[in-house]
C-alpha positions, -999 to 999 in steps of 0.1 A, spaced: 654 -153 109 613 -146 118 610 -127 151 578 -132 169 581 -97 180 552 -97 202 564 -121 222 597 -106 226 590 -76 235 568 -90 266 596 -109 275 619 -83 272 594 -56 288 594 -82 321 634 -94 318 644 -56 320 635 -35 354 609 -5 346 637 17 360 650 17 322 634 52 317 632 79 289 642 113 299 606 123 312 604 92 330 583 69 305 591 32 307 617 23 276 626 -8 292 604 -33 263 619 -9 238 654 -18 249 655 -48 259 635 -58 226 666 -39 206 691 -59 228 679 -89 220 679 -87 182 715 -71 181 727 -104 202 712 -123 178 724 -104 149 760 -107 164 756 -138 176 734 -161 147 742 -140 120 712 -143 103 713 -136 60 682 -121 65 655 -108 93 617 -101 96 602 -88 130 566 -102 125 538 -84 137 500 -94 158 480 -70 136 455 -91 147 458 -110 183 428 -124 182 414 -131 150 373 -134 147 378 -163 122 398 -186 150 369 -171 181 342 -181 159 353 -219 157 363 -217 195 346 -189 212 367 -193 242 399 -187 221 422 -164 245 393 -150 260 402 -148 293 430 -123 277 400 -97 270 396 -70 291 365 -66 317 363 -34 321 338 -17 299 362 12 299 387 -8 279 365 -16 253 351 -52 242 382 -67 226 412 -47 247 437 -74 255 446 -67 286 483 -61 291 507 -41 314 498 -6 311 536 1 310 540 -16 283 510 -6 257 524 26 250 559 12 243 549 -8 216 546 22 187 573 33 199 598 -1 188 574 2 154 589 34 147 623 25 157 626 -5 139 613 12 108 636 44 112 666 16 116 650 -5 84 646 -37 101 613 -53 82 581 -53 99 552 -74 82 514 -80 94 485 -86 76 448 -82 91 432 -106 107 460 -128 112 484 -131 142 523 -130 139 525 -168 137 503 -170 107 531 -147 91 555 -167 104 540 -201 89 538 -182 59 571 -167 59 585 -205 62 565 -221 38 581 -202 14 616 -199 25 641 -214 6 665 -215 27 672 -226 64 645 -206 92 653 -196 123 621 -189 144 625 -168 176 597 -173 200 586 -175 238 552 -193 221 554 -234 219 526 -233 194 554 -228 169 571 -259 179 548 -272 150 571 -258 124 598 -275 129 613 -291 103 647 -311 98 648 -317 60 641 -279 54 665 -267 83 633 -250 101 644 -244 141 629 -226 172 652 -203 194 630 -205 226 640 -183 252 644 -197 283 651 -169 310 638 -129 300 659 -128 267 692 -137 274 695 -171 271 679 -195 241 671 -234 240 677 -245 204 645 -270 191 653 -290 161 634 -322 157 658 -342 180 654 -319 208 614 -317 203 610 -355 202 630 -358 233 608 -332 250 576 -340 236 577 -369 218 565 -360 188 579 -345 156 573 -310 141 544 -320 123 526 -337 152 532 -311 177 498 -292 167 472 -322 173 493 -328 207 490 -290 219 449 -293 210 443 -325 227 460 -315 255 447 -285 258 465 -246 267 447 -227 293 467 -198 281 452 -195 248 417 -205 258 420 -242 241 399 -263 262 417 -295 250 404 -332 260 395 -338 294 411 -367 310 444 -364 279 475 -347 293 504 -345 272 518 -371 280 489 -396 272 486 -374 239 523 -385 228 511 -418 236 485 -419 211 499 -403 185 528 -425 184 505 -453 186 477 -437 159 497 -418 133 475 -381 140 445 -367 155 429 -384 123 442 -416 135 428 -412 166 397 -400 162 389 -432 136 402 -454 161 382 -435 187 352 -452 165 364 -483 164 356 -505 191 386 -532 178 409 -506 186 431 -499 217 416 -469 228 401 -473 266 373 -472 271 378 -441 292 393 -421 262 372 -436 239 339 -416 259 363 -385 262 368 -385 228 336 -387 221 327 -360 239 350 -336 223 336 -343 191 327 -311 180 358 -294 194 382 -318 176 366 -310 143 373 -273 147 407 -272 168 431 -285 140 425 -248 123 424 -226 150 454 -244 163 476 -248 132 490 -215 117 481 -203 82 508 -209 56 491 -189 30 483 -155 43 490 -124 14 519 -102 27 529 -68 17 562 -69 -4 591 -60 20 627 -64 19 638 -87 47 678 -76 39 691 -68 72 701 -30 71 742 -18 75 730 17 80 695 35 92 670 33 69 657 69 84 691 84 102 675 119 109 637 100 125 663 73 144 679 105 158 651 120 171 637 90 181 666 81 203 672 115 224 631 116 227 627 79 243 667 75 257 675 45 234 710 52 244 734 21 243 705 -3 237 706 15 196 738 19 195 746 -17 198 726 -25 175 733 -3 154 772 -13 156 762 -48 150 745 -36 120 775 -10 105 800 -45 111 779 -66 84 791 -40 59 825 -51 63 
């Protein structure tokens, strides 16, 4: 099981009221909510083995300077906040070191690399599994990894963090009409506003199912964009065009890495804290109360 953690945590951070407070009043509610979540999935998917991946890097330079407008509108304004502050509740941004330590006091893996974004860690993370994947994510763009003949799923979660759609290859097909594979070249011709990919103007998601069924890949439809037997409209044909530049660049800023180098770590979910006396202190300083305990139960039963 590969947590997007990130993406969690936001979740959980807006599916939990900001009246779940530490002693001196601090928001915890990201914190627990985000410890919630993995102890109902640890009780309820019982996972053989579990890596919270990390954003050490949010917004890489490599993928800005293919697409300069790659999640820009995420960076901060304000020349107080720095040029490359992404700007997120500031309720939240102090939580956020705070599940580090706790998942590393309980033992629950963490890995990141630099420069890369937790979904390059997950790509890379399945690529070399050998064994069925679970991915846990609020992002679509991992939709791409699905794959059936190696038992690769999304858990998407559909309200806060409570309740998860299951997307194998059936259920992705029937939303999106593509498989696994083509789910990248339809998210960059269609565009995502929320992370900065312009897309092809004119091709909605719908129309980009259409031509991928019809042209194999973005490949297939950029050569039968330049040839004037093809199908193609003339409308998209002259869209396509234009996007020239941006279809040569988008298939690698869209697709995640499957080759990034990781630290070694030991993905073996924990039956005990990894740190008992840091997980102690960490607890009566941020009121983890029931939220670590549950987990922490969850954990102590695998033992059995």
């Amino acid at each position: 099981m590969l947590l997007d953690t990130s993406s969690l945590y936001f979740r959980a951070y807006f599916g939990v009221p900001d009246s779940v407070r530490a002693p001196d009043g601090t928001p915890v509610n990201a914190v627990r909510g985000l410890l919630d979540f993995i102890a109902r999935l640890v009780a309820g998917r019982h996972p053989g083995s579990l890596v919270a991946c990390m954003d050490f890097d949010w917004r890489p330079q490599w993928r800005v300077d293919l697409i300069p407008s790659y999640k820009a509108h995420r960076v901060a304004e304000e020349v107080d906040a720095g040029p490359d502050a992404e700007v997120i509740p500031d309720t939240l941004s102090p939580q956020v070191p705070v599940i580090d330590e706790v998942l590393d006091a309980i033992g629950i893996a963490r890995v990141g690399a630099a420069g890369y974004e937790a979904d390059d860690i997950i790509g890379t993370l399945t690529a070399r599994a050998a064994t069925p994947v679970d991915i846990v994510t609020g992002d679509r763009d991992l939709f791409q990894l699905i794959d059936d003949e190696r038992g690769v799923r999304v858990l998407y979660p559909v309200k806060g963090v409570g309740n998860l759609d299951v997307y194998d290859g059936s259920a992705l097909r029937a939303k999106y009409g593509v498989d696994g594979g083509g789910y990248a070249d339809l998210a960059l011709l269609r565009g995502d506003p929320s992370d900065g990919l312009p897309g092809v103007q004119g091709i909605g998601e719908k129309t980009a199912a259409k031509l991928l069924e019809r042209y194999g890949d973005l490949a297939g439809i950029v050569a039968a964009a330049a040839d004037p037997g093809s199908g193609i409209t003339p409308a998209q044909r002259k869209r396509l065009a234009e996007a020239r530049d941006y279809l040569a660049v988008a298939p690698k800023v869209v697709k995640v890495a499957d080759d990034v180098a990781l630290p070694q770590f030991d993905a073996s979910l924990p039956t005990r804290p990894r740190d008992p006396q840091a997980l102690v202190s960490l607890a009566e300083r941020w009121g983890l109360g029931g939220s670590l305990e549950r987990l922490l139960n969850v954990l102590a039963e695998r033992e059995g």
